[in-house]
C-alpha positions as CSV (number, residue, x, y, z in Angstrom):
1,X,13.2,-8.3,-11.1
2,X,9.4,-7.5,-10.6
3,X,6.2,-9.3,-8.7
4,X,4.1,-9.5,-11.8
5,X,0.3,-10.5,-12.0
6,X,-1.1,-11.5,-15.2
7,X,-4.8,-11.8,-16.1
8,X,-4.9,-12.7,-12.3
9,X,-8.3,-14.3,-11.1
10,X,-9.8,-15.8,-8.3
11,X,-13.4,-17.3,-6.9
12,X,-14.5,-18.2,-3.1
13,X,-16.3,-21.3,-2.8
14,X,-15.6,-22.1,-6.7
15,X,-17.5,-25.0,-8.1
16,X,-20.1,-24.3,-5.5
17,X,-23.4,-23.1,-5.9
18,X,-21.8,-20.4,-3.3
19,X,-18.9,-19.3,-5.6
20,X,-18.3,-15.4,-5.8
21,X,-16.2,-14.2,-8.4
22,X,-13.3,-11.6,-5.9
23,X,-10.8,-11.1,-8.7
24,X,-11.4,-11.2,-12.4
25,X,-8.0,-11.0,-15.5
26,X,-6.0,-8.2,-13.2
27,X,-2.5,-7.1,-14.7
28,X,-0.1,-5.8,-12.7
29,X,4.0,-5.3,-12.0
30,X,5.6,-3.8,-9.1
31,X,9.7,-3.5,-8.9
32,X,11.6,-3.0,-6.4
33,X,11.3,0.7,-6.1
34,X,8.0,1.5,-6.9
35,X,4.9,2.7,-4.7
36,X,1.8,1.5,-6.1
37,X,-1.5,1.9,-4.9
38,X,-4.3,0.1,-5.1
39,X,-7.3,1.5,-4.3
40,X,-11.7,0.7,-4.7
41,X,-14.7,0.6,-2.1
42,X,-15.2,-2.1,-0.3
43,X,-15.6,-5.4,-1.5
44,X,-13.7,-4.4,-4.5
45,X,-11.4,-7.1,-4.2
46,X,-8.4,-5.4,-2.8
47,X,-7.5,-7.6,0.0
48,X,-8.0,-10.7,-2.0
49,X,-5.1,-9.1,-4.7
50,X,-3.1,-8.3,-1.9
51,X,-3.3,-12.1,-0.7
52,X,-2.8,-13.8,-4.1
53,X,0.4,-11.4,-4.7
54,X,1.7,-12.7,-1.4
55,X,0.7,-16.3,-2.4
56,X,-1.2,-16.9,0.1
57,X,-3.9,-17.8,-2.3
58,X,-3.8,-19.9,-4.9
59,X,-4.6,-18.2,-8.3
60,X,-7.7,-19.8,-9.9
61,X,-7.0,-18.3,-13.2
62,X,-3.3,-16.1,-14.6
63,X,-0.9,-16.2,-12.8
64,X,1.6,-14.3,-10.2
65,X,5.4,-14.6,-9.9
66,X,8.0,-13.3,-7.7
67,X,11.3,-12.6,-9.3
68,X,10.4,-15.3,-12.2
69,X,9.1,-17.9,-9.9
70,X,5.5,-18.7,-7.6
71,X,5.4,-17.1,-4.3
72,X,4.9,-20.0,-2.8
73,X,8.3,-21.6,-4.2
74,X,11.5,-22.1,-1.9
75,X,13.4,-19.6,-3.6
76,X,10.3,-16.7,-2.9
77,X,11.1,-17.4,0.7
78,X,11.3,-14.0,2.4
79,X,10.5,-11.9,-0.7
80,X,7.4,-11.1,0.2
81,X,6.1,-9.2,3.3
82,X,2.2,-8.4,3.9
83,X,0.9,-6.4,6.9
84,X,-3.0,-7.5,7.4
85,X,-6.0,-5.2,8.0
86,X,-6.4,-6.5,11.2
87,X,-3.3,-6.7,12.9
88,X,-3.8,-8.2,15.9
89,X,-4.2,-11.3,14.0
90,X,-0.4,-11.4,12.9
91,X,0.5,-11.5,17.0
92,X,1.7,-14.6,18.6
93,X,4.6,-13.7,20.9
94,X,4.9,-12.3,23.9
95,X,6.9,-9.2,23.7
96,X,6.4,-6.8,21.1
97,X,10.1,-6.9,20.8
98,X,10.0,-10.6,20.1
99,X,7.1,-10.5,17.4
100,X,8.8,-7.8,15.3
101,X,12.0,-9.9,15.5
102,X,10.4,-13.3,14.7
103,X,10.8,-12.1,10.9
104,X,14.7,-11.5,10.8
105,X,15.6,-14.0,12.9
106,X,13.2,-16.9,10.8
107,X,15.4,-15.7,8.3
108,X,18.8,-16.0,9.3
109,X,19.6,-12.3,10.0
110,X,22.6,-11.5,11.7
111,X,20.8,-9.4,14.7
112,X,17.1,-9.6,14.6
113,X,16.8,-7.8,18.2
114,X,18.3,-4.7,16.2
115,X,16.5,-5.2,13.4
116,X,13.5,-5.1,14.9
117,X,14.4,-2.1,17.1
118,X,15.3,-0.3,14.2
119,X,11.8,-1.2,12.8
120,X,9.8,0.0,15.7
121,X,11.3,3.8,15.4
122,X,10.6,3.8,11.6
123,X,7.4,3.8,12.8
124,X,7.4,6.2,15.8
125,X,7.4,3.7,18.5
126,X,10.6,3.7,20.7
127,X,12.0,0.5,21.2
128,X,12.5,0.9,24.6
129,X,9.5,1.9,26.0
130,X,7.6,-0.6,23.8
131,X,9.8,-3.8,23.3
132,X,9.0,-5.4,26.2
133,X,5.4,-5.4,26.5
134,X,3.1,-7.7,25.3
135,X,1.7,-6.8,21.8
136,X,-2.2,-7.9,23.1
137,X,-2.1,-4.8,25.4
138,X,-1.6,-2.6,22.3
139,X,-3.9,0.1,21.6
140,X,-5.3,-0.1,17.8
141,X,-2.8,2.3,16.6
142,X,-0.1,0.9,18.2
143,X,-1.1,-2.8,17.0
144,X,-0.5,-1.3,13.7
145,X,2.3,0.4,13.8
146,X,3.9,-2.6,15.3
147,X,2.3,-4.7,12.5
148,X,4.0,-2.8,9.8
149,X,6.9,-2.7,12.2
150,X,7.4,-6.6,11.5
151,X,6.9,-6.5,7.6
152,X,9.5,-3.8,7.5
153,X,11.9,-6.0,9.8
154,X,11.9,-8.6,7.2
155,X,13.7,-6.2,4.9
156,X,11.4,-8.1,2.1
157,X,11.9,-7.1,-1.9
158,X,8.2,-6.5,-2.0
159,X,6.0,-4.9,0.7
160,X,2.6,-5.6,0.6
161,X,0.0,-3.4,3.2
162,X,-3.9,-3.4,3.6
163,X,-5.1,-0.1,4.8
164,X,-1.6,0.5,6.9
165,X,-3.2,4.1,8.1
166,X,-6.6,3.1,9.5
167,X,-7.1,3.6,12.8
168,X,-4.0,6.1,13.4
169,X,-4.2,9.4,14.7
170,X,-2.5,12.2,12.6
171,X,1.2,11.5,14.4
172,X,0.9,7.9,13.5
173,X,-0.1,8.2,10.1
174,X,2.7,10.5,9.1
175,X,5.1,8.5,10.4
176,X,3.8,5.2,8.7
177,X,3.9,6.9,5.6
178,X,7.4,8.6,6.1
179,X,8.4,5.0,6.8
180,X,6.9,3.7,3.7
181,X,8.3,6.3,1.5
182,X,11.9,5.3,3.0
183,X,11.5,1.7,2.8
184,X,10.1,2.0,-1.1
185,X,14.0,2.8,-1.8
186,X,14.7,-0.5,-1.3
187,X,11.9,-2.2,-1.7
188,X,8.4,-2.6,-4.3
189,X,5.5,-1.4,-2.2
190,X,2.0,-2.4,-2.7
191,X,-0.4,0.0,-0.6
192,X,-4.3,-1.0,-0.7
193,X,-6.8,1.9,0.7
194,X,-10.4,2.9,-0.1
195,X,-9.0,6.7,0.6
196,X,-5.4,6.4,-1.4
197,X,-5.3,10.4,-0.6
198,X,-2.4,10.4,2.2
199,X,-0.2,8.1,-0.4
200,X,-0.7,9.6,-4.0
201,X,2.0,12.1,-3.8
202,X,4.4,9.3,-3.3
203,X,2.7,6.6,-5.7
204,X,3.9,5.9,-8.9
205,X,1.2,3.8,-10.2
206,X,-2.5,3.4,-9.2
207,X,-5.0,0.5,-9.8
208,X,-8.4,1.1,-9.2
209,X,-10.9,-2.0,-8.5
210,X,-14.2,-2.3,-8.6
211,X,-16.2,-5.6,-9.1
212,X,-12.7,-7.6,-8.9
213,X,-11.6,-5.9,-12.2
214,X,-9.4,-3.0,-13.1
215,X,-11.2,0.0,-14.2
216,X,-8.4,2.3,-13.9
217,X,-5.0,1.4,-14.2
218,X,-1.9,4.3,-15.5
219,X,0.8,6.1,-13.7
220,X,0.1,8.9,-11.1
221,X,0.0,11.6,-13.9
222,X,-2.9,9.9,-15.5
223,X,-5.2,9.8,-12.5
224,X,-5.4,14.0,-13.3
225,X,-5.7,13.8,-16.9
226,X,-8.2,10.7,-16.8
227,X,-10.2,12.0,-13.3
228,X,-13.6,11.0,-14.5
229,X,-12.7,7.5,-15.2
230,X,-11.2,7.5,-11.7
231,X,-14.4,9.0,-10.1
232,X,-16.4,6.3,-11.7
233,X,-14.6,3.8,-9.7
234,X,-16.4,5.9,-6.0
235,X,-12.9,6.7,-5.7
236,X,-12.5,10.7,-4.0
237,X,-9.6,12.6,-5.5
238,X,-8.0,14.6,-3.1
239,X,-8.8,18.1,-2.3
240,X,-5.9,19.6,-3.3
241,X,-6.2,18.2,-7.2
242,X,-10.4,18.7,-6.9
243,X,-9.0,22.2,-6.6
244,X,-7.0,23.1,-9.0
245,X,-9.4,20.3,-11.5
246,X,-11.7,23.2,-10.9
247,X,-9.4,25.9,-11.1
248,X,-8.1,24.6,-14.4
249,X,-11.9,24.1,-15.9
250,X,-12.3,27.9,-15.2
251,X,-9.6,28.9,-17.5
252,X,-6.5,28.4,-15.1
253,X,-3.3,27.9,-16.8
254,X,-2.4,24.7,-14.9
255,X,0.0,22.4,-17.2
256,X,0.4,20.1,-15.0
257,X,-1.2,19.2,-11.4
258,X,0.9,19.9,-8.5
259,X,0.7,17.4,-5.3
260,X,2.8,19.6,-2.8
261,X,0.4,22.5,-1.2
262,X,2.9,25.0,-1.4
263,X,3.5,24.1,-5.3
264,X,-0.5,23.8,-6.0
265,X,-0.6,27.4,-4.4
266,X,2.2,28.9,-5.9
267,X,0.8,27.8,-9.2
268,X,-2.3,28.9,-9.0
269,X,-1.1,32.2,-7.5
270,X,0.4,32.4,-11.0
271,X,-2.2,31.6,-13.0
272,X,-4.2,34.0,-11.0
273,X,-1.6,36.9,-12.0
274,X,-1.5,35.9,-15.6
275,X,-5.2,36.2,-15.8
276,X,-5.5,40.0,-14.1
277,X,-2.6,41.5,-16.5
């Protein structure tokens, strides 16, 4: 059970004299239970990945499957939720209530209404004070909370989000990613960012893009261990592993890299004792 990509490609305007290459031979597998990231500046080909897993492209070259079959087959119906960059372009009805409950309800679920209410407080939004407005009077933030609100409705296999924290304020953006954490449990999460920061302590696995090809690919761990290779890509680490990177390069005993604050301190308040004796 995995959505797998293999030597994945694709090309706007191919056979044009227009045709930019987006992706080029990407290899990739996410099961249920995993948080990867994928991260690269812009242009780097993030969004189009994120569309081809959800077969909403067409691969022009490899291929993606869902569970052993194309997303686009009958039997990949409802495996695959995406949240959009852009949320507002993912509203069509007229209560937010409604929206976040078209999902569930498309798909047979035995109470969408709850489902969906359940969905909005994942996300910090009570159901109660928000259900019943429209989503087109929705602030930025709260257009994508609700967004993500309706992918997580769906109770999908896979989960698939472009840039679910931009435009949130600090509140908003720790509850998305408490909500993403919980929902990665049950389900494979794919999180695209330019700034994967806020999500590496959760991740698993991170795919760095630039170009529309892989140029870092590994398990968390490796992102420490390889950090040049994962510069080279204009991706920042976070400050708290540029810290103790530095820390370690001045002769701290670090063995391993710590993403909790209170861990990264308590180590190097260690190593900082080892080195006075």
């Amino acid at each position: 059970m995995a959505l797998i990509a293999h030597r994945l490609g694709y090309t706007y305007g191919r056979n044009t004299g227009f045709a930019v290459e987006a992706v080029r031979d990407i290899d990739l597998e996410v099961a249920p239970g995993m948080l990867v990231l994928v991260a690269g500046t812009t242009g780097s080909g993030k969004s189009t990945l994120l569309r081809l897993l959800a077969g909403l492209l067409e691969p022009g070259a490899g291929s993606v499957s869902v569970d052993g079959v194309a997303p686009s087959a009958r039997e990949a119906r409802g495996a695959v939720s995406i949240v959009f960059q852009n949320p507002e372009s993912q509203f069509f009805a007229e209560t937010v209530l409604a929206d976040v409950a078209f999902g569930p309800r498309n798909l047979g679920a035995g109470d969408p209404d709850s489902e969906a209410a359940q969905a909005l407080a994942a996300v910090g939004l009570d159901p109660q004070a928000f259900g019943d407005r429209s989503p087109f009077t929705l602030s930025g933030g709260e257009a994508r909370r609700v967004a993500i609100a309706g992918a997580l409705a769906m109770r999908a296999p896979y989960l698939l989000l472009d840039e679910p924290t931009a435009g949130l304020d600090a509140a908003g953006r720790r509850d998305v990613v408490a909500a993403i954490v919980r929902e990665r449990e049950q389900a494979g999460c794919v999180v695209v960012t330019h700034d994967p920061e806020e999500f590496l302590a959760h991740a698993d696995y991170v795919l760095v893009l630039a170009g529309g090809t892989s140029v870092f690919a590994g398990p968390v761990a490796s992102v420490y261990e390889r950090a040049n290779e994962y510069l080279a890509a204009g991706v920042r680490l976070p400050e708290l592993v540029r810290t103790q990177l530095l820390a370690r390069a001045r002769g701290a005993d670090l063995p391993r890299m710590e993403l909790d604050p209170t861990a990264a301190a308590g180590a190097l308040v260690r190593s900082a004792r080892e080195v006075s004796r």
